[in-house]
C-alpha positions as CSV (number, residue, x, y, z in Angstrom):
1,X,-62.5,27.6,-16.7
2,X,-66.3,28.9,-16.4
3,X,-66.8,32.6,-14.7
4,X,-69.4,32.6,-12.3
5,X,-70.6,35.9,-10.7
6,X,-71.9,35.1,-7.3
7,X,-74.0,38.4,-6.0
8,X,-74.1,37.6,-2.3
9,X,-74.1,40.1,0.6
10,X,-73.7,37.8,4.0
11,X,-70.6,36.6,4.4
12,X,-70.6,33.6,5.4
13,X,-72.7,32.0,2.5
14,X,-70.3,34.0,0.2
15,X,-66.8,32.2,2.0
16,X,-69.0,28.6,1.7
17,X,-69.7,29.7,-2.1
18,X,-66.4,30.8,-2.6
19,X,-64.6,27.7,-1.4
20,X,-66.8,25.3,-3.0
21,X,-67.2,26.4,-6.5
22,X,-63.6,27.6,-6.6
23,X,-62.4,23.7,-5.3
24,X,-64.4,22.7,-8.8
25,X,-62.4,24.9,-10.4
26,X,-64.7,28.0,-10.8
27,X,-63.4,31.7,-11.5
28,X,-65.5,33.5,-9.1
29,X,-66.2,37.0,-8.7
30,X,-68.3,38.8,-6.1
31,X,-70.5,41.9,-6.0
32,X,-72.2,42.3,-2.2
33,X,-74.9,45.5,-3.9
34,X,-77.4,45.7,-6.7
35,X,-75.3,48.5,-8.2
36,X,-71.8,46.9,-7.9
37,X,-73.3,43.5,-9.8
38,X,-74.2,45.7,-12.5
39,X,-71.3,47.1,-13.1
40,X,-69.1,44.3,-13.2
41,X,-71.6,42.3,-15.2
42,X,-71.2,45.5,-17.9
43,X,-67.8,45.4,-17.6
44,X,-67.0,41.3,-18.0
45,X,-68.6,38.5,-19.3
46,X,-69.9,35.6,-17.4
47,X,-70.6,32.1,-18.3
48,X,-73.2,32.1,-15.1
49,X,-74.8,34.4,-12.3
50,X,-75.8,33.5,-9.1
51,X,-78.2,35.9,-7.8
52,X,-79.6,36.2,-4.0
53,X,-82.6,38.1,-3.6
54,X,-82.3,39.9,-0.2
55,X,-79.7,42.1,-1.2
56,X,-79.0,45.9,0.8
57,X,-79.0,49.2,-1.0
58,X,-82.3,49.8,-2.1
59,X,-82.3,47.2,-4.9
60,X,-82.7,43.2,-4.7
61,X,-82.4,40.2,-7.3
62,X,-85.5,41.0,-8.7
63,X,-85.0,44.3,-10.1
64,X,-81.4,43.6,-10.8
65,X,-82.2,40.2,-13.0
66,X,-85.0,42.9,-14.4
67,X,-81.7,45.7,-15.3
68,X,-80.0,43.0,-17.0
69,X,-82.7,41.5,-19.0
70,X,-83.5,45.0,-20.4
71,X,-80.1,45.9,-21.2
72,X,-79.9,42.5,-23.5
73,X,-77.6,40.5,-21.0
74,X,-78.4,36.9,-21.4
75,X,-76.2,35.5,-19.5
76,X,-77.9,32.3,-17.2
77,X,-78.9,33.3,-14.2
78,X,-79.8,31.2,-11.0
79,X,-81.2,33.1,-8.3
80,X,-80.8,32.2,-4.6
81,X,-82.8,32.8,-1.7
82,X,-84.9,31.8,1.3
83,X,-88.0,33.5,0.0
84,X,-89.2,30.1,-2.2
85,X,-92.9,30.1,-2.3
86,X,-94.6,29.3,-5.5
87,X,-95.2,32.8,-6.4
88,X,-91.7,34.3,-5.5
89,X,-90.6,31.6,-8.1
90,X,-92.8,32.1,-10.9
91,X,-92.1,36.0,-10.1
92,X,-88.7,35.4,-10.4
93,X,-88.7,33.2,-13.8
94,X,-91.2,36.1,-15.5
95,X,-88.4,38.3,-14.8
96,X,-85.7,36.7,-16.4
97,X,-84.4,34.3,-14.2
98,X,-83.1,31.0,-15.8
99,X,-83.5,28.5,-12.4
100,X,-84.7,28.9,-8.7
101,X,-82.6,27.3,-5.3
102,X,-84.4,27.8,-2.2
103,X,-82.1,28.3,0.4
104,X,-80.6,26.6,2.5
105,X,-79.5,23.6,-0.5
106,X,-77.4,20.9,-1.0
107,X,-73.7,22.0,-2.9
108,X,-74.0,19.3,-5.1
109,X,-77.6,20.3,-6.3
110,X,-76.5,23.9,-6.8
111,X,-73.4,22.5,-8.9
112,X,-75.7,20.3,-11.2
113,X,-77.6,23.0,-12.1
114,X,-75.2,25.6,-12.7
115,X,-73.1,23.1,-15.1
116,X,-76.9,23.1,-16.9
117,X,-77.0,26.3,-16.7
118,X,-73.9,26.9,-18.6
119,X,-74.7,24.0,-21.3
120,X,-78.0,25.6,-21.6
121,X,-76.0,28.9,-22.4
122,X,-73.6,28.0,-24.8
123,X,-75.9,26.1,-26.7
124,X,-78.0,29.2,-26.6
125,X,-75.4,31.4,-28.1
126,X,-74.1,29.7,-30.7
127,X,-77.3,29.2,-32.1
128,X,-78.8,32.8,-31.4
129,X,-75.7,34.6,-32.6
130,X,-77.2,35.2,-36.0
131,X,-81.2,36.2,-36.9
132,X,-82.4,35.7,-40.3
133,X,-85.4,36.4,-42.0
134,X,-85.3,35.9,-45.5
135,X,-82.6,38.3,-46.8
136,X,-82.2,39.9,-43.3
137,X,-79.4,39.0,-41.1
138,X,-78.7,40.6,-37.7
139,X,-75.3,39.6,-36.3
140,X,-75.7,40.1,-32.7
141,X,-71.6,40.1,-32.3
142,X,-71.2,43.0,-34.3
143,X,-74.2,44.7,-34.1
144,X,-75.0,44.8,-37.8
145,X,-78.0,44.4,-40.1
146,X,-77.6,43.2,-43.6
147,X,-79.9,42.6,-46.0
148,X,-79.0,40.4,-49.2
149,X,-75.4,41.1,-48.0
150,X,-75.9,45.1,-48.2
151,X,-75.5,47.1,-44.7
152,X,-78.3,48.6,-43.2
153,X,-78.0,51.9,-41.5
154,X,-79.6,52.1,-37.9
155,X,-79.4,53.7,-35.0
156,X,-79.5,51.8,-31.7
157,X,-83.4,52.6,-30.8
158,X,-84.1,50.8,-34.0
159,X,-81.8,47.6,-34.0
160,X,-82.9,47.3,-30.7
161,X,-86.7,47.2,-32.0
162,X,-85.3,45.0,-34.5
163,X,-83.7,42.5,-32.8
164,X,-87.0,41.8,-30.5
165,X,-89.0,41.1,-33.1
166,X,-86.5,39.3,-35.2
167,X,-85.8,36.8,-31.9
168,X,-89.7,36.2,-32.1
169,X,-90.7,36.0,-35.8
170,X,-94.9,36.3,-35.8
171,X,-95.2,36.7,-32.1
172,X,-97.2,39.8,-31.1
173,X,-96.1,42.7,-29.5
174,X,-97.9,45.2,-27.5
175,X,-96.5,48.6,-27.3
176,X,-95.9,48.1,-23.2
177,X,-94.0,44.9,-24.0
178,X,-92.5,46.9,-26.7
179,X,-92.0,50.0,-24.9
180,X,-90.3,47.7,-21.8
181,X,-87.9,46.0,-23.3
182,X,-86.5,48.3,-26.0
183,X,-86.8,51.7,-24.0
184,X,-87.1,50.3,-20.3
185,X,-90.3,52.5,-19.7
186,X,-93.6,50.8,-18.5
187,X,-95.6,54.2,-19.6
188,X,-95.3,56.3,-23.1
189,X,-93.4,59.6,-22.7
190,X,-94.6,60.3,-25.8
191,X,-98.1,59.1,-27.3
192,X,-96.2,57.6,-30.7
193,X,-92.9,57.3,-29.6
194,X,-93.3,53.3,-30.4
195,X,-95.3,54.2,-33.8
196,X,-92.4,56.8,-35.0
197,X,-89.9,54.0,-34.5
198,X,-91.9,51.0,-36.3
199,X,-92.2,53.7,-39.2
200,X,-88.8,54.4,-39.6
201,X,-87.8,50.8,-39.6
202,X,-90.3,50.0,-41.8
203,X,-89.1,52.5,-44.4
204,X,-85.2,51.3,-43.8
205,X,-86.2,48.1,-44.3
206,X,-88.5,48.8,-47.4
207,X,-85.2,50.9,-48.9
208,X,-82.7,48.0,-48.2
209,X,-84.9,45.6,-49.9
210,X,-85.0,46.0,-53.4
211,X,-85.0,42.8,-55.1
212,X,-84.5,40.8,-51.9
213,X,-86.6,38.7,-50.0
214,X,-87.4,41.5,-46.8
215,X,-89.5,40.8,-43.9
216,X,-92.5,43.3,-43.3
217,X,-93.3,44.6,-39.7
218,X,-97.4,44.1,-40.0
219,X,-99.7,46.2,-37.4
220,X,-102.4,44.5,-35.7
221,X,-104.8,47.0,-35.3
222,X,-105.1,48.1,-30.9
223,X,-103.0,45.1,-30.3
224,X,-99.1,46.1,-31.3
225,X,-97.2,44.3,-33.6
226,X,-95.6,41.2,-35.2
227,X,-92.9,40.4,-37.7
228,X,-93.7,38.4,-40.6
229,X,-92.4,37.6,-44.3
230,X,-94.4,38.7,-47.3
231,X,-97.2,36.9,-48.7
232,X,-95.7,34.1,-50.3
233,X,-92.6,33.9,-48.9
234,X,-90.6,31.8,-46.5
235,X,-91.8,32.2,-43.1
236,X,-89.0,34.0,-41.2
237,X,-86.6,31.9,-39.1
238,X,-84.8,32.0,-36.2
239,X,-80.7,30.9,-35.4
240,X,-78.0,30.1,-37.7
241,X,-77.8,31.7,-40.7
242,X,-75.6,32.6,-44.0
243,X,-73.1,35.1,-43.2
């Protein structure tokens, strides 16, 4: 049985939602505020959300689709709402958002693409449990970084740094982008704070290396930075890899 999390504040849309999904045998759970979907999407797993936009309390899909982005919940989300102009969508899918339904829709539409939703998810996470490049493996389970079978020792600043640029080998990352999704800031509290962090993960790294095939962290000078293997090595790869 699939877990949806339906975040819903009127009522009546909820009790149609309810019924519906629970008839094709749904488990549903409902969260009416920003702050309540939150928590119970910390505190439970889901296979789906569905996520209106107008919500009350101060905070609305948008910045609660943002929360959980940041925070490294993937799970599939579908966000529902009356506001479904072109740029409210594209807004929405820049934020995170998996799929758009403009309200008022057809049930069975909304069930075809929450069943892709969750196909789309589960093929996601067996394939992205594990990152590997070269002799690095992050186990996203467990939290752990090996390389050439040997533990690395990181705190959580830096797995977090290393897990965005493993999930993107050679794409290029600004400090903002950098500073967004690994600290949640849009501005520096500190001029280096990003630099301090790629230097210690680079010397980690470096040390956990010797004699393995390590991925370097290469700075592109006023423009951030990429992953990328040595020169003459395998380029570095993404989804399942030796355990």
């Amino acid at each position: 049985m699939s877990a949806l999390l339906v975040v819903e504040d009127e009522p009546r849309v909820a009790d149609f939602l309810g019924r519906g999904l629970r008839a094709e045998g749904y488990q549903v759970t409902f969260a009416r505020t920003g702050a309540e979907a939150l928590e119970i999407a910390r505190a439970a797993r889901f296979d789906a959300i569905l996520l209106d936009i107008m919500l009350p309390g101060g905070m609305d899909g948008r910045e609660i689709c943002q929360r959980l982005r940041m925070r490294r919940d993937t799970t599939p989300i579908l966000m529902l709402t009356a506001l479904d102009g072109v740029e409210d969508r594209v807004e929405g899918l820049r934020l995170g958002a998996d799929d758009y339904l403009g309200k008022p829709f057809a049930f069975d539409e909304l069930l075809a693409r929450i069943e892709a939703l969750i196909r789309r998810g589960q093929r996601f996470a067996e394939t992205t449990r594990l990152l590997a490049a070269g002799d690095l493996v992050f186990d996203r389970d467990a939290l752990t970084v090996a390389c050439a079978g040997r533990r690395l020792d990181l705190t959580a600043k830096e797995m977090a740094l290393l897990e965005l640029l493993m999930a993107a080998p050679g794409r290029l990352f600004s400090r903002e982008r950098i500073l967004s999704n690994v600290w949640g800031l849009s501005e520096d509290p500190l001029t280096n704070v990003v630099d301090v962090y790629i230097a210690r993960l680079r010397r980690k790294l470096e040390a956990g290396g010797e004699g393995a095939l390590v991925p370097v962290i290469r700075t592109v000078r006023g423009r951030g930075y990429r992953l990328e293997m040595p020169d003459g090595g395998a380029e570095a790869s993404t989804g399942p890899a030796r355990a």
